[in-house]
N, C-alpha and C positions, 0 to 999 in steps of 0.2 A: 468703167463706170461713167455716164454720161456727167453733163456738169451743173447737172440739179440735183446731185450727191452731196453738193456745200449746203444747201438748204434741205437736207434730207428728209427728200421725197424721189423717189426716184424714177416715178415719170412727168412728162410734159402736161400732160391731161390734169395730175390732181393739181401742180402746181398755177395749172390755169383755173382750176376750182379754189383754190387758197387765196391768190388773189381777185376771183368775185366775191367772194365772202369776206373778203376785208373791204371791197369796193363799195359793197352795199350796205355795207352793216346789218347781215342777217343775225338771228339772235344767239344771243350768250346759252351754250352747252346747256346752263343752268337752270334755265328758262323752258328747256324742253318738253322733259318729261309731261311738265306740265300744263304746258299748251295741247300737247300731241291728246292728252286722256280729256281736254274739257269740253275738246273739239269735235270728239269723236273720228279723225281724219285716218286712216291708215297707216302704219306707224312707217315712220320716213326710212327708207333707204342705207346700205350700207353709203351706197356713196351722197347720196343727202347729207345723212347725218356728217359724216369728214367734210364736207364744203363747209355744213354749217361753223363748225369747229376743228377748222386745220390744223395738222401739226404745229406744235412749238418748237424749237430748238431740242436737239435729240440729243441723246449722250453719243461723248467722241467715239470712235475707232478703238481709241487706246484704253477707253474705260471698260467696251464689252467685250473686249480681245478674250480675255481668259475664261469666262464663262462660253464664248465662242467656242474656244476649242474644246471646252470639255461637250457641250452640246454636239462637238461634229464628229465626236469620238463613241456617239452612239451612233451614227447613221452605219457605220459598218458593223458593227454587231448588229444592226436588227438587218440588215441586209441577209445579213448570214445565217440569224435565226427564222427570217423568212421563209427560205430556201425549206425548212423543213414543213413548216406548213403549208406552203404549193405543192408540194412532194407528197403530202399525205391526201392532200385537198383539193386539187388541183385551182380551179378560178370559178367555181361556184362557190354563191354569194350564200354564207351561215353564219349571220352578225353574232348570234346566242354564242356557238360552238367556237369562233374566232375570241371572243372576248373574253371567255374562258381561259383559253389559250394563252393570248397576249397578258391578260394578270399575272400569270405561270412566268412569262418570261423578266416579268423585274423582279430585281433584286430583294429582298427583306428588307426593312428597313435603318439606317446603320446602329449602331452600337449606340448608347449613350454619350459614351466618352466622344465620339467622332462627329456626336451630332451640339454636343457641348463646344469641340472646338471649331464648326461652321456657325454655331451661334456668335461665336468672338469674334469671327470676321464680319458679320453681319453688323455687329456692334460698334465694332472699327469702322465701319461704312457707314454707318449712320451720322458718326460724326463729322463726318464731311460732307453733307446735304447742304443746298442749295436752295434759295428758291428758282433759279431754274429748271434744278436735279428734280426740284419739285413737281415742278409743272408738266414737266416730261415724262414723269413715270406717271401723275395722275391721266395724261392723255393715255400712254401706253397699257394702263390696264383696262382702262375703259373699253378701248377700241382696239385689243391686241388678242381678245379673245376669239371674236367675229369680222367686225369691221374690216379692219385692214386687209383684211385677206378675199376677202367677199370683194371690196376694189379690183383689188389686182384680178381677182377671174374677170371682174367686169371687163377691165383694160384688154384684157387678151381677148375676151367674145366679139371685142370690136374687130375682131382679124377673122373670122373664121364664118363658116357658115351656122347659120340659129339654128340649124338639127343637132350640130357637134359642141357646140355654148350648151343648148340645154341641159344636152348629158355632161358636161363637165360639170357643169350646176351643179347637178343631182348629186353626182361624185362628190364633190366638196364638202354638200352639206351634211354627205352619210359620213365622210371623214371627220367632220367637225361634230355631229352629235355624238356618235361611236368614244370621241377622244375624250369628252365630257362622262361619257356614260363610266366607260374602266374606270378613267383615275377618280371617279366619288364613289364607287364603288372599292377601289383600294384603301383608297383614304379614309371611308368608313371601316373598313379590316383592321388597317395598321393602328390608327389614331395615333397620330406623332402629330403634336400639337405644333401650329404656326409658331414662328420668331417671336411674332407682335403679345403672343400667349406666354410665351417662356419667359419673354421681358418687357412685361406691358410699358417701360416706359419707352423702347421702341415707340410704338404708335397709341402717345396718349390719346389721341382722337377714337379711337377704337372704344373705351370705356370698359376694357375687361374686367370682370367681376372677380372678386380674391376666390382661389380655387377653381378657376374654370378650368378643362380640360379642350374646348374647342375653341376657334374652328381647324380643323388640319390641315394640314399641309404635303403631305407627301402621298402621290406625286402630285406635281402639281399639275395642275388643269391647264392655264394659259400657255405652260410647256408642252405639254399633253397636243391643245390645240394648234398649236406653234409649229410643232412638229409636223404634222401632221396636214395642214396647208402647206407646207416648205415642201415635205417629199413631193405631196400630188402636182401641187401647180409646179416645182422645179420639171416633172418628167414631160411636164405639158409646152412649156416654153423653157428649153435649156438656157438661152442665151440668155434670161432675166434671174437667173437662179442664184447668180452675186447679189444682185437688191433684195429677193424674198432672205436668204442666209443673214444678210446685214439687219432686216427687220427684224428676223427671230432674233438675234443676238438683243436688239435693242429691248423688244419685249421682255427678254429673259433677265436684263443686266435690272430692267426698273423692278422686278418684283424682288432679288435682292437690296436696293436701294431702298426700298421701302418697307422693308423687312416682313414681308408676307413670304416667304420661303428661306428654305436653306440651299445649299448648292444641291446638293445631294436629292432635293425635291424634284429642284429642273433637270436635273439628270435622269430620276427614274420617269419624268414626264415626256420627259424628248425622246426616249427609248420608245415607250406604249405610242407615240404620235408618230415616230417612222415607223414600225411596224405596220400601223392602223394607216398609212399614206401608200405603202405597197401592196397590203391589201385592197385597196379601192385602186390602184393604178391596175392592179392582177384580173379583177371583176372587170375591169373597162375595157380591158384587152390593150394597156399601154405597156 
């Protein structure tokens, strides 16, 4: 790991994009939305937008270790369940027929009881938030669905020629809608209500209403997505496949922190997001 892993970011480029944005004082995240629609401008950039609003201080090592390992203990089972879909399918691209598919291969969603006692750890985590902890999952959901990941291809198209950038582009973005597409399509199947729904006072900011049943959670989507950038960009640049792994953990650990999932969400999201990242590496011919 290089030595801009203390200020996690883990290349040279965005950390030179964090500190212009702190040099210049470009505007507060906040401010965005609403300049970009009054303006009529084009809406800014994956990596615009992160200059605008760099990283904050990220959680440690040792706080996403455990959610780590359970996330990487899907990459080989969908490896493995892969295999049967190349096998039948070979590497022609049938997003409908794949999506299908990959639904089939997660799990049901767990038990009550098992999801009552991920709800107590989530509970138990809440109470030791931060306004750090804070600050670092609100960045990480914002920009851990898209953003961050769209940087990193950026970084690596800087090496390669713009015929072989383009189609990884492509690749990406089919991986990133695809990942979106299953897990709200599951999530509407299963309806296992979010954290912040089971125990509004999780996130009173939320304002749930007495008897809601939404929004859901399993699988989750940002795992989904997470996943799903990690496989394709790791196959694309092995050597940087340690910082994209340390990001997904980081993305995965704040939506427990924040109580918008259960473990068991980012597990069946990380599952449909490797699957759906070997399937675009298989079409690419990687």
């Amino acid at each position: 790991m290089n030595s801009l892993r203390g200020i996690k970011w883990p290349y040279a480029v965005i950390a030179l994009l964090a500190v212009a944005a702190a040099a210049v004082g470009l505007l507060r995240p906040q401010l965005l939305p609403a300049a970009a629609s009054t303006s009529g401008k084009k809406k800014p950039s994956a990596t615009a937008l992160i200059k605008q609003n760099p990283p904050p201080k990220l959680f440690t090592d040792a706080e996403i270790a455990t959610i780590g390992k359970q996330a990487a203990a899907q990459r080989a089972k969908a490896d493995a369940l892969f295999t049967h879909w190349k096998a039948a399918h070979g590497t022609t691209r049938d997003d409908k027929a794949f999506a299908v598919w990959a639904a089939q291969q997660v799990p049901a969603p767990p038990s009550a009881k098992q999801r009552t006692a991920e709800l107590h750890q989530v509970q138990v985590l809440a109470k030791t938030r931060t306004a750090t902890g804070k600050k670092a999952a609100t960045w990480l959901e914002l920009y851990g669905k898209k953003d961050i990941w769209k940087v990193y291809l950026h970084d690596q198209r800087e090496l390669i020629p713009a015929a072989q950038g383009t189609a990884e582009k492509t690749g990406l973005k089919g991986a990133l809608k695809l990942a979106k597409t299953i897990s709200d399509q599951l999530a509407a199947k299963d309806k296992q209500a979010a954290p912040f729904v089971l125990d509004p006072s999780l996130r009173p900011d939320k304002h749930i209403k007495p008897g809601a049943t939404g929004p859901y959670s399993y699988p989750s989507r940002h795992a989904a997505r997470s996943a799903a950038a990690v496989t394709y960009l790791s196959a694309l640049a092995p050597h940087r496949a340690q910082d994209y792994h340390w990001m997904q953990d980081e993305v995965l650990y704040s939506r427990l922190y924040m109580a918008g999932h259960l473990s068991s969400d980012l597990t069946a999201g990380t599952l449909i997001g490797d699957l759906i990242g070997d399937y675009e590496l298989a079409i690419g011919g990687h």
